[in-house]
C-alpha positions in Angstrom: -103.6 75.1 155.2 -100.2 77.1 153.8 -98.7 73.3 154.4 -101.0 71.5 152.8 -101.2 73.5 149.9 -97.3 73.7 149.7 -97.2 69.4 150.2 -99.4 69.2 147.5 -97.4 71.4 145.1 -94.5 69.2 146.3 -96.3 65.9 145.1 -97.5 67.3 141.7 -93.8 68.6 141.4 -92.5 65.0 142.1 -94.9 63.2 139.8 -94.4 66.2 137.1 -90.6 64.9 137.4 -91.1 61.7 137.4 -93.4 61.6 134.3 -90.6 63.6 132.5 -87.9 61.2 133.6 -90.7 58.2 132.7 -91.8 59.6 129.2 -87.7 60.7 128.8 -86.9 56.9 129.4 -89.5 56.0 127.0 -88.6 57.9 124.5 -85.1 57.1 124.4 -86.5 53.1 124.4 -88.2 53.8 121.5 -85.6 55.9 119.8 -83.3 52.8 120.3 -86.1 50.1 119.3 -86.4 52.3 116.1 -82.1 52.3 115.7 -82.8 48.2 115.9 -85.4 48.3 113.4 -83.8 50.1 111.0 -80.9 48.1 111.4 -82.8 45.3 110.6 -84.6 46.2 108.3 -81.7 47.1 106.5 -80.2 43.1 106.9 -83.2 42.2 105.6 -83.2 44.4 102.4 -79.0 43.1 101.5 -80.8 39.6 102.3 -83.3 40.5 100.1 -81.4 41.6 97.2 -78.6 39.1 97.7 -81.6 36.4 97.2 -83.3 38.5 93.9 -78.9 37.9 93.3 -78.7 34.5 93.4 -82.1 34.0 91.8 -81.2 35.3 88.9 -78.2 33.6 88.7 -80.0 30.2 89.0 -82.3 31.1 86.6 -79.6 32.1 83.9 -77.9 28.9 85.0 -81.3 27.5 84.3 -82.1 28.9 80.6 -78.1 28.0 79.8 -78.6 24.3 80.7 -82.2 23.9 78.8 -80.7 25.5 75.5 -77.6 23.3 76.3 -80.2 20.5 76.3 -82.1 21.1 73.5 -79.2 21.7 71.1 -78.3 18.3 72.1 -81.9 16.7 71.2 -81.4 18.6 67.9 -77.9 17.1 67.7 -79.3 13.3 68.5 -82.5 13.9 66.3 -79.6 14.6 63.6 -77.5 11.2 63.9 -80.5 9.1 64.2 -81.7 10.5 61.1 -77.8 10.0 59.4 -77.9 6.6 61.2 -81.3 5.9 59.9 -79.9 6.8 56.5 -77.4 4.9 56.5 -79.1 1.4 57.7 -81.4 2.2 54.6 -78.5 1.9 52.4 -76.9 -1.1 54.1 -80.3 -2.7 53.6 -80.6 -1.7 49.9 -76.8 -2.6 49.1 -77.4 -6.2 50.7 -80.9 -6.8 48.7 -79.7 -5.5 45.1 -76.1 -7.8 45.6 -77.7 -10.7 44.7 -78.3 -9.9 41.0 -75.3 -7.9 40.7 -73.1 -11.1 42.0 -75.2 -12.8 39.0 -74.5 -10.2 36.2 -71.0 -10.5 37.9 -70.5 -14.1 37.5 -71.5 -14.0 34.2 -69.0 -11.1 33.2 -66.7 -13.4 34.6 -67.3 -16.7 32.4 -66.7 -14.1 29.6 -63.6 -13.1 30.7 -62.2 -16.1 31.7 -62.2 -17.3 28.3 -60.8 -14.1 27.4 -58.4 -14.7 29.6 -57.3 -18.2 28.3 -57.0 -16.7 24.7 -55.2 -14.1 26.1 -52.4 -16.3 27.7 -52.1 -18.3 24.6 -51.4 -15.3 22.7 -47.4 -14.2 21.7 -47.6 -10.8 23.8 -47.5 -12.3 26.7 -45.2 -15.0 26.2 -43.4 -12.2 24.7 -43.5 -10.3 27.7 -42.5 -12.9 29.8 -39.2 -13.9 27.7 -38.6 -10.1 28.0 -39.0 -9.8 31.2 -36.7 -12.6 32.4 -34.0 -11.2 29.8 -34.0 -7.4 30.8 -32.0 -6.0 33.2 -32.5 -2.5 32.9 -34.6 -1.5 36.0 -36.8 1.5 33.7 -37.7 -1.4 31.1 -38.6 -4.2 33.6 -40.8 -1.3 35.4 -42.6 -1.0 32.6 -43.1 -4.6 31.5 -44.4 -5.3 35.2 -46.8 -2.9 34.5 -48.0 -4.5 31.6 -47.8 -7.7 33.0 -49.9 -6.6 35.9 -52.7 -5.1 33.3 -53.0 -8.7 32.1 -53.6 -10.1 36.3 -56.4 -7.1 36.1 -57.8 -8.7 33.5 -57.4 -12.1 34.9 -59.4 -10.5 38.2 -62.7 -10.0 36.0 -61.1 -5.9 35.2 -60.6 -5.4 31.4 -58.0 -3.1 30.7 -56.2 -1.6 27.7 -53.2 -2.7 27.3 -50.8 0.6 26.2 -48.0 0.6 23.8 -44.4 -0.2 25.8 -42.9 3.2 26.7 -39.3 3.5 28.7 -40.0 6.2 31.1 -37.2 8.6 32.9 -37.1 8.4 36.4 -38.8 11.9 36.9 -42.1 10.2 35.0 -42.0 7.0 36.8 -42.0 8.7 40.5 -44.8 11.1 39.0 -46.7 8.0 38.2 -46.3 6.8 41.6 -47.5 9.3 43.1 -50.8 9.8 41.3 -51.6 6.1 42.0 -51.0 6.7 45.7 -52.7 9.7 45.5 -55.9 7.7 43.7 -55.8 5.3 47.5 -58.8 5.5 50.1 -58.6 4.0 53.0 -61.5 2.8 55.0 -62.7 -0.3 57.0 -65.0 -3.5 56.5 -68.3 -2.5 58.3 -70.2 -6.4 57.4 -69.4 -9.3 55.3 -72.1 -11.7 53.5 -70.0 -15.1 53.7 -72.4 -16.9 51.1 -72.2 -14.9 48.8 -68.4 -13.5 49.2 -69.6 -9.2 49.4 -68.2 -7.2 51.6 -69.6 -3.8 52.7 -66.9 -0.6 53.3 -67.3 2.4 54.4 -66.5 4.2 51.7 -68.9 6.0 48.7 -69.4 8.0 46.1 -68.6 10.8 49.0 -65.0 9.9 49.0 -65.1 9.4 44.5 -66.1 5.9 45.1 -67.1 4.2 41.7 -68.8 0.7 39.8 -65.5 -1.2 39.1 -63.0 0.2 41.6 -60.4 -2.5 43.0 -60.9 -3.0 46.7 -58.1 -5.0 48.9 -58.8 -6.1 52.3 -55.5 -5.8 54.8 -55.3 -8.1 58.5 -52.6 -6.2 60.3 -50.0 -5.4 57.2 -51.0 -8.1 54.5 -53.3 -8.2 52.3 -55.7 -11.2 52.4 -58.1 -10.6 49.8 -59.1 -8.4 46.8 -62.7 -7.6 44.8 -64.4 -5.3 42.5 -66.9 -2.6 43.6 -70.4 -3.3 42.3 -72.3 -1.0 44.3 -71.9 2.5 45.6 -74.2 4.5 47.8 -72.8 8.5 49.4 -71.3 6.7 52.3 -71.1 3.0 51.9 -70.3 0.6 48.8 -70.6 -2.9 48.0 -67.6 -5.1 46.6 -67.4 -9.0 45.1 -64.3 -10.6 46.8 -62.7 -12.3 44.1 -59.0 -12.7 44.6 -57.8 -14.6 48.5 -54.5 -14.3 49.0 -52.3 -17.7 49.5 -53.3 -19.4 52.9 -56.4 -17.4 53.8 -59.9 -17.8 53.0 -63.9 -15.9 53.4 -63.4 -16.8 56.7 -60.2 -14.5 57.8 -62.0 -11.3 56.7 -63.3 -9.5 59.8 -65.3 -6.2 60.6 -62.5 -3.0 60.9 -60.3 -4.6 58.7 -58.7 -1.7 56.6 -60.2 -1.6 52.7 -58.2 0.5 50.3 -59.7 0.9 47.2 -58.1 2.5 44.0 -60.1 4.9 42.6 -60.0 5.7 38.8 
C-alpha cells in the first residue's frame, strides 16, 4: 500500500512537471507569436501610412493638373473669343470696301485732274529746272521733298505743299528720324484681287489711321503701294493703287511685310 501510494505521488509529480514544462512551452510559443504580430503589425502600419503618403501626393498631383486644366479652357475660351473678334472685323472690313473703293475712285477722278493742272503749272516745272541745276546736296534734299509731295498727290494723297527751306544737317537727320520713327511694320493677312484691297494686320491699336500710305515689300522691294480706307483695333483695309515697274495684283501674297506711315 506505502508503494502504491508513493507510485502514485510519482506519476502526479511527472505529469505536474510535464504540464509545467507543456504550459512553459506554450507560453513562450505565444510570447513569440505575439513578438511576430507586433512586428507585423507594425509593417503594416509604415505600409499603411506610406500609402495615406503617396495618396496624398497623387491627389495634390491631382488638384495641380485639373487647375492646370482649367486655366487652359479659360485661356482657349479667351482666343476663341479674340479670334472670333477678329473674323467679325475681317468680315465687316471686306463688306463696307465696296463703297469705300467707290467714294475712292471718285476722289481719284477729282484728283487726277488736279493732278494734270498741277503738272502744267510753273512750280513744278520750276522745280524740275531747279533740281537738275542744283548741286548743293541740302537744296536738292529739299526740292526732292517737294517734288515727292507732288507724287503724293499724284497717288490720290493731297498734300500742302510748304514754302522751300534749306535745312542744316542737324534738322535734316532729325527729320529722318521722326519719319522712321512714324513706320509700322506688319504683314498681308488676305487680298481681294477684284477689287485691288488688301487686308494688314495693323489698326488703330498700333495709331493706324483713314489715309495712311501702306507699301507692300516681296523679300526687299517694294511691289506695290495704297491708301488706308479702313481701320478696325487690330486689322485695317487699304486700296492698292501704285504697282511697282514689272509686278502686278497678282505678286502680292499673304505674310508679305506692309509698312505703313503713320501721320
Amino acid at each position: 500500500m506505502h508503494n502504491k501510494n508513493i507510485l502514485i505521488g510519482l506519476v502526479l509529480l511527472t505529469v505536474s512537471v510535464v504540464s509545467i514544462v507543456v504550459a512553459v512551452s506554450f507560453f513562450q510559443a505565444l510570447k513569440k507569436a505575439e513578438l511576430e504580430f507586433n512586428q507585423k503589425k507594425a509593417v503594416l502600419v509604415k505600409d499603411n501610412l506610406d500609402l495615406k503618403d503617396r495618396l496624398n501626393s497623387i491627389q495634390d498631383l491631382v488638384t495641380q493638373k485639373t487647375e492646370a486644366v482649367v486655366e487652359m479652357e479659360d485661356q482657349k475660351r479667351t482666343l476663341e473669343q479674340e479670334l472670333s473678334i477678329l473674323k467679325q472685323e475681317h468680315e465687316a472690313l471686306i463688306a463696307s470696301s465696296s463703297k469705300e473703293i467707290d467714294l475712292l475712285k471718285k476722289r481719284s477722278l477729282t484728283l487726277r485732274k488736279r493732278i494734270s493742272a498741277l503738272e502744267n503749272s510753273s512750280i513744278v516745272q520750276a522745280l524740275k529746272d531747279a533740281l537738275d541745276k542744283e548741286n548743293n546736296e541740302n537744296i536738292r534734299m529739299v526740292l526732292d521733298d517737294s517734288l515727292r509731295k507732288i507724287e503724293l498727290i499724284k497717288e490720290g494723297k493731297a498734300v500742302n505743299l510748304e514754302p522751300i527751306v534749306v535745312k542744316d544737317d542737324n534738322a535734316l537727320q532729325s527729320a529722318l528720324s521722326d519719319q522712321e520713327n512714324a513706320q509700322k511694320k506688319g504683314e498681308v493677312l488676305s487680298l481681294d484681287k477684284k477689287s485691288s484691297l488688301v487686308v494688314i494686320n495693323l489698326g488703330r491699336k498700333e495709331g493706324v489711321k483713314e489715309g495712311d500710305r501702306l507699301r507692300i515689300f516681296k523679300d526687299a522691294d517694294q511691289i506695290a503701294g495704297g491708301e488706308v480706307i479702313s481701320v478696325r483695333y487690330r486689322i485695317s483695309a487699304a486700296v492698292i493703287d501704285d504697282i511697282r515697274y514689272k509686278s502686278t495684283i497678282d505678286d502680292i501674297k499673304e505674310g508679305y511685310e506692309a509698312t505703313l506711315t503713320v501721320k
